[in-house]
PyMOL commands that place a pseudoatom at each C-alpha (Angstrom):
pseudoatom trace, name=CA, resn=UNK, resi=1, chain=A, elem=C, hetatm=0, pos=[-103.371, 42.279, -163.947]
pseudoatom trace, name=CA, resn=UNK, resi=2, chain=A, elem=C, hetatm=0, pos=[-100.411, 40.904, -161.855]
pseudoatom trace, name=CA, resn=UNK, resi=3, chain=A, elem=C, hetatm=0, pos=[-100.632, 44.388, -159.620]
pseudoatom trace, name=CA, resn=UNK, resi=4, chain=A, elem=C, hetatm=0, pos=[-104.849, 43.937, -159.209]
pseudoatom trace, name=CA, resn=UNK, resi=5, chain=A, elem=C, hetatm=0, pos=[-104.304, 40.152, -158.433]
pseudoatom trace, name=CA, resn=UNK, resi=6, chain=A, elem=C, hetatm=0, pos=[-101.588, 40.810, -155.579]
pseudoatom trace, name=CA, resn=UNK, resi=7, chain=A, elem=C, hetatm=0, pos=[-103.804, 43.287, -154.348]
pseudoatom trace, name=CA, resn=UNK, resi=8, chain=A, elem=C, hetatm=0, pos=[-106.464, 41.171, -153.815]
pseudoatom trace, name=CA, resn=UNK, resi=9, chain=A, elem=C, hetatm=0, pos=[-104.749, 38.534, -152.500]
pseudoatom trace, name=CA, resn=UNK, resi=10, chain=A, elem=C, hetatm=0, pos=[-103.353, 41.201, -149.870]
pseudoatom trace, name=CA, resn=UNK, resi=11, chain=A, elem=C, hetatm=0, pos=[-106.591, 42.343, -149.399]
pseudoatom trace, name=CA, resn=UNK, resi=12, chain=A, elem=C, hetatm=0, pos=[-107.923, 38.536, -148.562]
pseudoatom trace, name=CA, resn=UNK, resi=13, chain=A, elem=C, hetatm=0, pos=[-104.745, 38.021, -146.104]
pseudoatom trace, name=CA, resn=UNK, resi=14, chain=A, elem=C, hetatm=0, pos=[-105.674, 41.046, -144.571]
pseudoatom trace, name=CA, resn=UNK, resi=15, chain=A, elem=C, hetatm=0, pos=[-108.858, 39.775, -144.034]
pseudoatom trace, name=CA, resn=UNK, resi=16, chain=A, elem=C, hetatm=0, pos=[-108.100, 36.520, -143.169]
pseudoatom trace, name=CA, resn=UNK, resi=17, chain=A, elem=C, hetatm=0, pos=[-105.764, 37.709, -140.542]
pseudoatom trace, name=CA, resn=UNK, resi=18, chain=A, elem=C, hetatm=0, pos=[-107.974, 40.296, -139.114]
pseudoatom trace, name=CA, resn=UNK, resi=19, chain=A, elem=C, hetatm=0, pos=[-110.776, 37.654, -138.734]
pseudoatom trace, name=CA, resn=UNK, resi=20, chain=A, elem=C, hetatm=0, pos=[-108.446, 35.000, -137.271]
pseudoatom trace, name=CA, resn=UNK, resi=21, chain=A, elem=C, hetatm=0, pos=[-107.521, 38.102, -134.956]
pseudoatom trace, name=CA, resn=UNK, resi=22, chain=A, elem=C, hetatm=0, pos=[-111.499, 38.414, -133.978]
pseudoatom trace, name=CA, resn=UNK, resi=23, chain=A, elem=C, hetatm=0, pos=[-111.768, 35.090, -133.538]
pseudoatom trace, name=CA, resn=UNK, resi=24, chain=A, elem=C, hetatm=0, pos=[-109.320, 34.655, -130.775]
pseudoatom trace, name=CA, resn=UNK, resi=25, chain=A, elem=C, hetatm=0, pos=[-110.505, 37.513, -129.131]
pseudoatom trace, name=CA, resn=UNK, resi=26, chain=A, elem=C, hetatm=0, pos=[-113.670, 35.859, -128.921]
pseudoatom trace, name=CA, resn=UNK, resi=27, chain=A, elem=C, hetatm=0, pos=[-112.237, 32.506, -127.944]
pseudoatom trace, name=CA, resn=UNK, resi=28, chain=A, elem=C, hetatm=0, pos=[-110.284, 34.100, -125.556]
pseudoatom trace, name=CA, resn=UNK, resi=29, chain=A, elem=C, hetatm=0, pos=[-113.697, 35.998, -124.221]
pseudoatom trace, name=CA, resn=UNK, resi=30, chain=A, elem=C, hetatm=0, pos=[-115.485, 32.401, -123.934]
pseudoatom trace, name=CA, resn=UNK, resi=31, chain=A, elem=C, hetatm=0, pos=[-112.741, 30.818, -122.228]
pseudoatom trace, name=CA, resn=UNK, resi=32, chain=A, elem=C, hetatm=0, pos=[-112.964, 34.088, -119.769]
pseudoatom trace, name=CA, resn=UNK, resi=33, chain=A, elem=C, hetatm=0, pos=[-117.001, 33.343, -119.902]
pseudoatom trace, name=CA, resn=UNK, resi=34, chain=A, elem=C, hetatm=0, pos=[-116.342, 29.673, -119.134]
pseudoatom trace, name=CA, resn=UNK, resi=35, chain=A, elem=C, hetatm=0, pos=[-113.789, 30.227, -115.943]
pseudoatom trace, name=CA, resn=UNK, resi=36, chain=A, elem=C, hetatm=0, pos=[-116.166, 32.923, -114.500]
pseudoatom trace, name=CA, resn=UNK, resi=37, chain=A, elem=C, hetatm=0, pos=[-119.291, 30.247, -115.259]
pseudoatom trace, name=CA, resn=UNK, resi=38, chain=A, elem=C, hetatm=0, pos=[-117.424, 27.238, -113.339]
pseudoatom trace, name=CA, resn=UNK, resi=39, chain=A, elem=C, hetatm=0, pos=[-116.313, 29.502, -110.425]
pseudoatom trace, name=CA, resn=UNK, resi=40, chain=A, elem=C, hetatm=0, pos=[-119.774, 31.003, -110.116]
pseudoatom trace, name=CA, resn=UNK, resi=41, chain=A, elem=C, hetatm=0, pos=[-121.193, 27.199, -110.049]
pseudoatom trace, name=CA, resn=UNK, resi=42, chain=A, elem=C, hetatm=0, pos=[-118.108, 26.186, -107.557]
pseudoatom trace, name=CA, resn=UNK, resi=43, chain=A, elem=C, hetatm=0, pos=[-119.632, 29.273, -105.290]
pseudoatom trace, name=CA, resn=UNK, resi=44, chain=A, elem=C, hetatm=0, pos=[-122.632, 27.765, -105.278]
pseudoatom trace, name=CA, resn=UNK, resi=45, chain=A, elem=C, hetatm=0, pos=[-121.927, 24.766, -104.464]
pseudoatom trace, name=CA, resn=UNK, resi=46, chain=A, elem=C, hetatm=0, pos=[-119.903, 25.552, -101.719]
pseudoatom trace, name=CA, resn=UNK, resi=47, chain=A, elem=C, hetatm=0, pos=[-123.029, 27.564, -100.464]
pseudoatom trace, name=CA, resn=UNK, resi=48, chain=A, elem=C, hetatm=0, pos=[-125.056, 24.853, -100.671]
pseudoatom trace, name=CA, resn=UNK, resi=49, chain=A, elem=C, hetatm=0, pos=[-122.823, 22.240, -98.730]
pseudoatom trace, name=CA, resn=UNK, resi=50, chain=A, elem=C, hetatm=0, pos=[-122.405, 25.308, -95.747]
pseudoatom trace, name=CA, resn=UNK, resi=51, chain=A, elem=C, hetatm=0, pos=[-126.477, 25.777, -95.870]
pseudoatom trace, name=CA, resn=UNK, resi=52, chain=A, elem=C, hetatm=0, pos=[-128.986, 23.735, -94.444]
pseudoatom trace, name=CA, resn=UNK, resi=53, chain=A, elem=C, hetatm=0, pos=[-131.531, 22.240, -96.637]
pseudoatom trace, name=CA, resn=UNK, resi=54, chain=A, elem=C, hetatm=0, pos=[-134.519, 23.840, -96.589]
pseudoatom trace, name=CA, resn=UNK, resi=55, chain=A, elem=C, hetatm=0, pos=[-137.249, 20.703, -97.253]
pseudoatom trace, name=CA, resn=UNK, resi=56, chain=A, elem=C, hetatm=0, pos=[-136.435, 17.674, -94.737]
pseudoatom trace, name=CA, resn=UNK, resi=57, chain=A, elem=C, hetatm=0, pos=[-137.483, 14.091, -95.631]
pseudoatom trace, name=CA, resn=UNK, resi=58, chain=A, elem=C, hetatm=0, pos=[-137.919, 10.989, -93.777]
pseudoatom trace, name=CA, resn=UNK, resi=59, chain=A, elem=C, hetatm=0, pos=[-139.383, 7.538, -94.539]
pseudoatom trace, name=CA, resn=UNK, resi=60, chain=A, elem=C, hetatm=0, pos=[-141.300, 5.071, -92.946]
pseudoatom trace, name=CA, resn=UNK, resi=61, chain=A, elem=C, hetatm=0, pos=[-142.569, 2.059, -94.125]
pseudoatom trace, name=CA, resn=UNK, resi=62, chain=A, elem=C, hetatm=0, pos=[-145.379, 3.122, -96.180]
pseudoatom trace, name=CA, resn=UNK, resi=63, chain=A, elem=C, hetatm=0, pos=[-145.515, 7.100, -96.357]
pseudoatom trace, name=CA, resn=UNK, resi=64, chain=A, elem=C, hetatm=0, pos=[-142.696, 9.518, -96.928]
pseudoatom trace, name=CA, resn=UNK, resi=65, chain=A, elem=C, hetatm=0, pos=[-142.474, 13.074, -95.432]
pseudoatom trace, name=CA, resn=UNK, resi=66, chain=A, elem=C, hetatm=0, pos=[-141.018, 15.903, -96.593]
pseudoatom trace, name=CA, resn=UNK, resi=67, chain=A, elem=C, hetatm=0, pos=[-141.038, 18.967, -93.837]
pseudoatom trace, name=CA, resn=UNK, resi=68, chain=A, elem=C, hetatm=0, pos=[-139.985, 22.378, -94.552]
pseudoatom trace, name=CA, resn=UNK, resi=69, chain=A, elem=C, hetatm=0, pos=[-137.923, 24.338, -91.597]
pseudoatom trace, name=CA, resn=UNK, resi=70, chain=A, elem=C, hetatm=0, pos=[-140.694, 26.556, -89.756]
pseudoatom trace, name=CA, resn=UNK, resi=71, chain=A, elem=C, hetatm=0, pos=[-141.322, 29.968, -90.744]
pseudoatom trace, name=CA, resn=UNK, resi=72, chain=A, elem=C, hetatm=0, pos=[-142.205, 31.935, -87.246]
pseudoatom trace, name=CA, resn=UNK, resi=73, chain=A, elem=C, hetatm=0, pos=[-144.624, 34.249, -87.842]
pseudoatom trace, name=CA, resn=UNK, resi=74, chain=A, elem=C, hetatm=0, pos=[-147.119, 36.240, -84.885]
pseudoatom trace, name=CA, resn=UNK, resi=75, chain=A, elem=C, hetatm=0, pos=[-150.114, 36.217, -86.983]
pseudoatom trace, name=CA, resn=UNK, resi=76, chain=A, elem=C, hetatm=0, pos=[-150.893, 34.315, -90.054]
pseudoatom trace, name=CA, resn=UNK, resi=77, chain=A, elem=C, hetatm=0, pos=[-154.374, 34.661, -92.440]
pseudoatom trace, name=CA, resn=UNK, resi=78, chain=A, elem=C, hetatm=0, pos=[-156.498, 32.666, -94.662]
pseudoatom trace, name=CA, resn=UNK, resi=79, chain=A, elem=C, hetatm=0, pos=[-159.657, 32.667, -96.704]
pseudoatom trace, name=CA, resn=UNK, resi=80, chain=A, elem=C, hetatm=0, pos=[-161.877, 30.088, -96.453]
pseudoatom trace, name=CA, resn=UNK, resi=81, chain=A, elem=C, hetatm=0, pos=[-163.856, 27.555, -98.263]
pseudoatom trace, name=CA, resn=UNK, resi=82, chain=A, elem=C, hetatm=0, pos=[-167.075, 30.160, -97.591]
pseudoatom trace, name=CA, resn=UNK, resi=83, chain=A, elem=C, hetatm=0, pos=[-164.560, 32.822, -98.686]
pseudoatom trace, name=CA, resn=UNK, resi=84, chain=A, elem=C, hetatm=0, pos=[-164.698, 34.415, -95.067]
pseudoatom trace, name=CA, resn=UNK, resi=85, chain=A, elem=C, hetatm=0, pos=[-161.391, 35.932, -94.103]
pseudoatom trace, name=CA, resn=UNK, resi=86, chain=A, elem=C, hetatm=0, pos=[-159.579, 34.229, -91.488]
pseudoatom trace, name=CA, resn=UNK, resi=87, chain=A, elem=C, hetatm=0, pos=[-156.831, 35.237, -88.998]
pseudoatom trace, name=CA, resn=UNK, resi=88, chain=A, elem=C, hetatm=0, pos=[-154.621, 33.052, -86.660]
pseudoatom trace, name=CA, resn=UNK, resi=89, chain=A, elem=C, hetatm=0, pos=[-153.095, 34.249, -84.276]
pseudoatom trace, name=CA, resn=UNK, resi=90, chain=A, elem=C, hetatm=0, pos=[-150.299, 33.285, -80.701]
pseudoatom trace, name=CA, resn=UNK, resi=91, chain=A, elem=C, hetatm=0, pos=[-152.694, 32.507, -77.285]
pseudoatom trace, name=CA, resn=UNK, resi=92, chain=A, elem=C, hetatm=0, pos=[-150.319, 34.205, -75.754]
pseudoatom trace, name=CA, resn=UNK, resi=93, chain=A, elem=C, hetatm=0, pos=[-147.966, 36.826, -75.433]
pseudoatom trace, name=CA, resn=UNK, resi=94, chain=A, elem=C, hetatm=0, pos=[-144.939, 34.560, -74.633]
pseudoatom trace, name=CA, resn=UNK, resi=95, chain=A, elem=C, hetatm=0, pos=[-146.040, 32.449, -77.858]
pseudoatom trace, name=CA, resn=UNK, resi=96, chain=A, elem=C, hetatm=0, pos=[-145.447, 32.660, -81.532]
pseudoatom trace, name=CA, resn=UNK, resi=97, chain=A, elem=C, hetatm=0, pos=[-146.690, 30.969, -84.418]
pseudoatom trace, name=CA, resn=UNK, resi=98, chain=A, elem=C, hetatm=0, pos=[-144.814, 28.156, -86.609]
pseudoatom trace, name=CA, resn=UNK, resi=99, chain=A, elem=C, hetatm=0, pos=[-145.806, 27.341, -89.771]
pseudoatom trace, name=CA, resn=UNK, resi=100, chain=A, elem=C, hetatm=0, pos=[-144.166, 24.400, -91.453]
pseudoatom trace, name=CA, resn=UNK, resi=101, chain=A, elem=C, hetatm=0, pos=[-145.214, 23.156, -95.091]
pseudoatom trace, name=CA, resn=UNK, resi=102, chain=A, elem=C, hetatm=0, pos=[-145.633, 18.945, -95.256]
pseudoatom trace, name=CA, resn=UNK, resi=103, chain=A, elem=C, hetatm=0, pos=[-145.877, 16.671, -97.499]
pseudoatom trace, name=CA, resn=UNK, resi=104, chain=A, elem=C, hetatm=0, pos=[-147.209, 13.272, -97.007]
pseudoatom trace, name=CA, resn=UNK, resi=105, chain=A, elem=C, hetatm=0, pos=[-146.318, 10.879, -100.099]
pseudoatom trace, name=CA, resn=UNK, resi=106, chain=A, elem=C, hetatm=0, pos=[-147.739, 7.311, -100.269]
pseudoatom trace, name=CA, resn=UNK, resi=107, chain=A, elem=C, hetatm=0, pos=[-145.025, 4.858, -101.783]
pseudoatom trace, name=CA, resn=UNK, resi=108, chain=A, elem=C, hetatm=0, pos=[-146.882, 1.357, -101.207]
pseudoatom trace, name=CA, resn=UNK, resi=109, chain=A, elem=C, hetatm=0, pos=[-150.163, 1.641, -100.243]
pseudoatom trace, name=CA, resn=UNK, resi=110, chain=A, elem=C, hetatm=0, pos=[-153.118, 1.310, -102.963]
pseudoatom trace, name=CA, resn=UNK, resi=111, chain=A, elem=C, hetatm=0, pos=[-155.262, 3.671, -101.261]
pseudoatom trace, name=CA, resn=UNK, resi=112, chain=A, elem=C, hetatm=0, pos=[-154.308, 5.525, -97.919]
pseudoatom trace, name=CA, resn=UNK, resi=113, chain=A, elem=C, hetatm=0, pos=[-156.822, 7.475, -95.715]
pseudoatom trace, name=CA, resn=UNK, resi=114, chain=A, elem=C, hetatm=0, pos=[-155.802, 10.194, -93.493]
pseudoatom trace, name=CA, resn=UNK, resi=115, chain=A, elem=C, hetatm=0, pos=[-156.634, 12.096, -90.397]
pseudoatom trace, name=CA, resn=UNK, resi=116, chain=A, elem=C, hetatm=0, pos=[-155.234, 15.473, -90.538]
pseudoatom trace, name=CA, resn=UNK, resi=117, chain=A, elem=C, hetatm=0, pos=[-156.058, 16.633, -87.091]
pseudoatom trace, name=CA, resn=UNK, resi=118, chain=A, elem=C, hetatm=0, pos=[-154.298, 17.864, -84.054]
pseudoatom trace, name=CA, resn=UNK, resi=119, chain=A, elem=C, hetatm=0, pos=[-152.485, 14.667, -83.295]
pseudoatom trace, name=CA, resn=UNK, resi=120, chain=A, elem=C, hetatm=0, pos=[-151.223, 14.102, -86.900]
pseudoatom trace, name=CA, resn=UNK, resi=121, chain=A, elem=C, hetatm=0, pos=[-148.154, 16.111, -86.336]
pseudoatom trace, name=CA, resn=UNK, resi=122, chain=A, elem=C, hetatm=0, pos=[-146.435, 17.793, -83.906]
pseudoatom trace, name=CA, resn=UNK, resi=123, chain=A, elem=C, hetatm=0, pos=[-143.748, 20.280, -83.720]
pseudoatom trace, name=CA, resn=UNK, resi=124, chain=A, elem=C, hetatm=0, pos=[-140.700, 20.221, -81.227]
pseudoatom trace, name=CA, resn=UNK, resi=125, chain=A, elem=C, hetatm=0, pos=[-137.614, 19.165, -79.164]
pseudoatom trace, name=CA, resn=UNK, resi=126, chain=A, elem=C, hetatm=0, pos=[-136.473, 15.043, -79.378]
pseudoatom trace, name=CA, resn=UNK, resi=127, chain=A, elem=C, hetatm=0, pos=[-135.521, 15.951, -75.666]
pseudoatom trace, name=CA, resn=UNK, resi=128, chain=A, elem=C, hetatm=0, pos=[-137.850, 18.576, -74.441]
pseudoatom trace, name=CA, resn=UNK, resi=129, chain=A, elem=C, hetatm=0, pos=[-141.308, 19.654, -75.429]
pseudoatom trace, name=CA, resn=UNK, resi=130, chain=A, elem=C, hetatm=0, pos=[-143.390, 18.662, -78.457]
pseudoatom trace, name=CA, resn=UNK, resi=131, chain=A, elem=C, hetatm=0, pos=[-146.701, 20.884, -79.498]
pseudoatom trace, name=CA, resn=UNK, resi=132, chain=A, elem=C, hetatm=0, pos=[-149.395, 19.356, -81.213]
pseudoatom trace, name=CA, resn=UNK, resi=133, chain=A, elem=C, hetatm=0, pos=[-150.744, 21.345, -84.828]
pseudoatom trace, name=CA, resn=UNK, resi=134, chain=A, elem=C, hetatm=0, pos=[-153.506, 24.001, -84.558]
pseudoatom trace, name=CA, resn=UNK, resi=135, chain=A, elem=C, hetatm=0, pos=[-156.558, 23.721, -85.983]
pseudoatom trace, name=CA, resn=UNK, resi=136, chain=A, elem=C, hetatm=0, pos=[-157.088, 26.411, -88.421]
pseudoatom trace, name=CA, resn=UNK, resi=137, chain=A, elem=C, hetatm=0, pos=[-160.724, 26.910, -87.996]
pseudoatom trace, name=CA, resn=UNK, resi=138, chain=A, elem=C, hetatm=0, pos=[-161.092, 26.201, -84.289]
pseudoatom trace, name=CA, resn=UNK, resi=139, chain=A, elem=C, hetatm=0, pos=[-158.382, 28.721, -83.331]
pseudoatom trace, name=CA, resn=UNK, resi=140, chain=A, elem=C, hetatm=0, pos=[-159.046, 31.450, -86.106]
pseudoatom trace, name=CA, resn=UNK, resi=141, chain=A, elem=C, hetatm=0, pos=[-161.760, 34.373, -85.990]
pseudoatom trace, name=CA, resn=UNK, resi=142, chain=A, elem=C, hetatm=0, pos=[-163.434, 35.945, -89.034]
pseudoatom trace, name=CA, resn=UNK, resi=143, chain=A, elem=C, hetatm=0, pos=[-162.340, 39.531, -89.944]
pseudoatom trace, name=CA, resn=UNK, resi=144, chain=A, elem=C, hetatm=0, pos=[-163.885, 41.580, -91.988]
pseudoatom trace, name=CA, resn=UNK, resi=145, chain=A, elem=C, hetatm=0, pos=[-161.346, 42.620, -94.965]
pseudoatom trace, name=CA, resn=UNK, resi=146, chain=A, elem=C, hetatm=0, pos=[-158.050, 40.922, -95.999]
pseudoatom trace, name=CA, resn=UNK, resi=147, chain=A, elem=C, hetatm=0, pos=[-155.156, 41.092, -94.395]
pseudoatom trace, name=CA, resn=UNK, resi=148, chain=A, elem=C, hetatm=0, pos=[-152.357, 42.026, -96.629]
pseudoatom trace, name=CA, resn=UNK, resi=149, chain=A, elem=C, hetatm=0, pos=[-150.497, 38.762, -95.991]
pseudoatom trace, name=CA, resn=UNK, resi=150, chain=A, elem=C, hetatm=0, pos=[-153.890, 36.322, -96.455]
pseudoatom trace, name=CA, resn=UNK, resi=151, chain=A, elem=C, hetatm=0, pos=[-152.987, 33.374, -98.508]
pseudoatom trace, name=CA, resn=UNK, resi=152, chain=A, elem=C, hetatm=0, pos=[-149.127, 33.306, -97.584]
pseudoatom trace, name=CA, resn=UNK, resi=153, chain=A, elem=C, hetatm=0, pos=[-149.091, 29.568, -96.340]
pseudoatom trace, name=CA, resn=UNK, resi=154, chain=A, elem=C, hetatm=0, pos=[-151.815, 28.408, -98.926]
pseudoatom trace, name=CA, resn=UNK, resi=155, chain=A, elem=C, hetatm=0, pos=[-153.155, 25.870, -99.504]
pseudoatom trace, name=CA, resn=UNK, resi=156, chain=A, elem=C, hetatm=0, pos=[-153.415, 24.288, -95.399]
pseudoatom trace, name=CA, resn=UNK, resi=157, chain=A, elem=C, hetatm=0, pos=[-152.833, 21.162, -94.779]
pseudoatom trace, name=CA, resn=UNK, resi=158, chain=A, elem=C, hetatm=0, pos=[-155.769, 19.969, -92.970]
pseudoatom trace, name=CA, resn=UNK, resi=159, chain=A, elem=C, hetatm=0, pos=[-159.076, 17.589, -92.685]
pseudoatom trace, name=CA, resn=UNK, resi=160, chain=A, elem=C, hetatm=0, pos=[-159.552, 13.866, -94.547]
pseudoatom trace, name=CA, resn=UNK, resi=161, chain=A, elem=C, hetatm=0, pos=[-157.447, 12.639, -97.581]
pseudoatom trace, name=CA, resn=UNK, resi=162, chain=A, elem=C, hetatm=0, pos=[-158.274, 9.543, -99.309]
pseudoatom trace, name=CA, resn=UNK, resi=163, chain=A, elem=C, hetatm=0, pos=[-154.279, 9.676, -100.652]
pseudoatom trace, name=CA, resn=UNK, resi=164, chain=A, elem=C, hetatm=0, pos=[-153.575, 6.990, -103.646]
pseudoatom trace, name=CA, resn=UNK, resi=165, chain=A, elem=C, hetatm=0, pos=[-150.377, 5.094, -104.497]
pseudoatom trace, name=CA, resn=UNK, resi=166, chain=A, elem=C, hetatm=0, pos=[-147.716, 7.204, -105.660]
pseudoatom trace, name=CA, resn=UNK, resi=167, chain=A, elem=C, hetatm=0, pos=[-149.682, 10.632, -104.867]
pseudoatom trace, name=CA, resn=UNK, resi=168, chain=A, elem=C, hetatm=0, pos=[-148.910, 12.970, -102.713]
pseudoatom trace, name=CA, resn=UNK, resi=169, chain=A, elem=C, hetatm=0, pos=[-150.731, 15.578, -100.458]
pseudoatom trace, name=CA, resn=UNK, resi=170, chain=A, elem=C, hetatm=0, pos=[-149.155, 18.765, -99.075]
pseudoatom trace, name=CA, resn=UNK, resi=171, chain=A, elem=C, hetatm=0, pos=[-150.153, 21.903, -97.352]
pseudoatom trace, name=CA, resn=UNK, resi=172, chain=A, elem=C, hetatm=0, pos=[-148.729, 24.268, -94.591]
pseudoatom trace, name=CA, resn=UNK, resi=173, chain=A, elem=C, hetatm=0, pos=[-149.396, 23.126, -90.747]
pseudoatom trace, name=CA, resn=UNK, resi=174, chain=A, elem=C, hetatm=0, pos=[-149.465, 25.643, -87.729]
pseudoatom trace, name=CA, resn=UNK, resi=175, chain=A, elem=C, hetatm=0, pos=[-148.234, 25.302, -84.259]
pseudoatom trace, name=CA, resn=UNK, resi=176, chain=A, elem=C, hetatm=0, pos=[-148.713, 27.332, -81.610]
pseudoatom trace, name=CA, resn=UNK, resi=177, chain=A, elem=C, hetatm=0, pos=[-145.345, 27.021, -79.527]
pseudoatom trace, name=CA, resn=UNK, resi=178, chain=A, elem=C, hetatm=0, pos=[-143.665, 28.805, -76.813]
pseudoatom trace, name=CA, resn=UNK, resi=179, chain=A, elem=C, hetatm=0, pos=[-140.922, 31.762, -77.747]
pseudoatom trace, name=CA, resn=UNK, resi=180, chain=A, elem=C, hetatm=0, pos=[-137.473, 30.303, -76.816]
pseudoatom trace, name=CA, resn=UNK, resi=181, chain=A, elem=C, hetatm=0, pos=[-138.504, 26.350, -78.120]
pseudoatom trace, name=CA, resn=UNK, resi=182, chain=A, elem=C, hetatm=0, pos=[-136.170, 24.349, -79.835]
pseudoatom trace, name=CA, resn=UNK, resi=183, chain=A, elem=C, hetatm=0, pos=[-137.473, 23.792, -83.398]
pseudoatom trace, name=CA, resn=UNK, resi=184, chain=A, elem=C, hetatm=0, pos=[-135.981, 21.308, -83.981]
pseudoatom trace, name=CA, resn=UNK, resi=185, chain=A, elem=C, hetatm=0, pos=[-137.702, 18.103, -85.443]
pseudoatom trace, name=CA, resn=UNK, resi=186, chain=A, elem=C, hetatm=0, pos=[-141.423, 17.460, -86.647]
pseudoatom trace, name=CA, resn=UNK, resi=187, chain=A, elem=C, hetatm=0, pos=[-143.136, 14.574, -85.350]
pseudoatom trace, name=CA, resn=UNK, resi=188, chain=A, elem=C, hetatm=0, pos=[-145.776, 12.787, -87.546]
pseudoatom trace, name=CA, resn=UNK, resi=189, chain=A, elem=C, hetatm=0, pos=[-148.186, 9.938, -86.098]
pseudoatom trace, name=CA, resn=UNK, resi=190, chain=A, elem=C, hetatm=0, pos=[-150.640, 9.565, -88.739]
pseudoatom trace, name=CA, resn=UNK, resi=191, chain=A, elem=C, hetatm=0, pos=[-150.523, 6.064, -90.125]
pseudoatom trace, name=CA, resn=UNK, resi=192, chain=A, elem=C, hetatm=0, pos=[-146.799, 5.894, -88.828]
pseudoatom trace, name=CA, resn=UNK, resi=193, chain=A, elem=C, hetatm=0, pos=[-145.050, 7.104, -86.323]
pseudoatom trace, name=CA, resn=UNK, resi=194, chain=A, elem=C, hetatm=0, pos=[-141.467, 9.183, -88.658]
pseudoatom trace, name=CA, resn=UNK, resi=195, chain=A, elem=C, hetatm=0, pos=[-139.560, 12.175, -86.957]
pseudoatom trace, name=CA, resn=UNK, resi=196, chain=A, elem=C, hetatm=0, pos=[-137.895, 14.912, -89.558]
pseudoatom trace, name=CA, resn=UNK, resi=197, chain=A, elem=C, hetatm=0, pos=[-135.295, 16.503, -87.761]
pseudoatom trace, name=CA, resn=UNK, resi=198, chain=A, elem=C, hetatm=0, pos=[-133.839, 19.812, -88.614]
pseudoatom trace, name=CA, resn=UNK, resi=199, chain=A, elem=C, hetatm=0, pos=[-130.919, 19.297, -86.222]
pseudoatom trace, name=CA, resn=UNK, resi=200, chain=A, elem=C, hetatm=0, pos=[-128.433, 17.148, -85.333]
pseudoatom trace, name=CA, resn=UNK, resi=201, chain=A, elem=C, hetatm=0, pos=[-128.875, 16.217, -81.633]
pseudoatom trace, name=CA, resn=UNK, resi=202, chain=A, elem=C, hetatm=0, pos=[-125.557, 14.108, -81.512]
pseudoatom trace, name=CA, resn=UNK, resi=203, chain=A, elem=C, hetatm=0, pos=[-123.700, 17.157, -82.408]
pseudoatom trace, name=CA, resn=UNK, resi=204, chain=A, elem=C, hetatm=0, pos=[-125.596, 19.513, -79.420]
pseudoatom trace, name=CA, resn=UNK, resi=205, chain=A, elem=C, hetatm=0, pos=[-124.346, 17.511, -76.722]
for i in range(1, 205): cmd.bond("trace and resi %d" % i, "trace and resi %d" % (i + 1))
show_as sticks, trace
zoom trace
């Protein structure tokens, strides 16, 4: 009885110690999980301080803008609101298209109109040239099938918005700018005059 009783009670040690055994393996494998988590998330973060943001904001008194850097493209296609296939493309050789997505936020009034035409944004250098946006339709001619790209830079940012307090409205622009143009801020004049810059021009020189 003695004998069968110590046996057990070896038996349960045994167990007890293998499973304290296992568990500090597997402590020991979440600490390892935990270090590798926290330098992942310190890699990261150290990425994100070296990158540039990609969505830009600025405020003005009564709208807020949020510009996203410009994707250059050399063609870009849409379907319409008559479901006609669209395609946009540079006037020229020497020019290239830049799409940037915007969105316009209204922070104070109670109801905001817009105009988003040509001279609602533009697309540019603070010190050198600034290109107004491209109307879609105007500049576009109908094709006959899809491209394989249509709808990339969907919806478009474009036309009249009746824009209510605290809503926002957002879309991609294009601009039709020359190759070797400093992309550098966007320019919007609708309602207010606020510049998004995606560079510093202090630190250029």
């Amino acid at each position: 009885m003695i004998r069968l009783l110590s046996t057990k009670l070896r038996d349960s040690t045994h167990y007890v110690n293998r499973e304290r055994s296992t568990n500090q393996r597997t402590l020991k494998a979440s600490k390892a999980s935990v270090m590798t988590l926290v330098l992942v998330l310190m890699a990261m973060m150290v990425v994100a301080c070296n990158s540039a943001p990609d969505v830009h904001l600025a405020r003005g008194r009564s709208i807020e803008i949020q510009a996203s850097r410009p994707v250059v493209k050399t063609k870009m296609s849409f379907l319409d609101d008559e479901g006609k296939h669209r395609i946009v493309r540079p006037r020229a050789s020497n020019r290239q298209l830049a799409m940037v997505e915007i969105t316009v936020v209204n922070r104070t009034s109670t109801v905001m109109p817009l105009l988003i035409d040509e001279e609602a944004a533009q697309l540019g250098d603070r010190r050198g040239e600034r290109v107004d946006a491209l109307d879609p339709f105007v500049n576009s001619r109908v094709v006959e099938a899809a491209d394989p790209e249509e709808d990339e830079f969907a919806p478009l940012l474009w036309g009249e918005v009746q824009l209510g307090r605290d809503f926002q409205v957002g879309g991609w622009m294009i601009f039709d700018v020359p190759k070797g143009l400093t992309l550098g801020s966007v320019f919007w004049n609708e309602i207010e005059e606020i510049i998004a810059d995606y560079v510093n021009y202090f630190d250029r020189g």
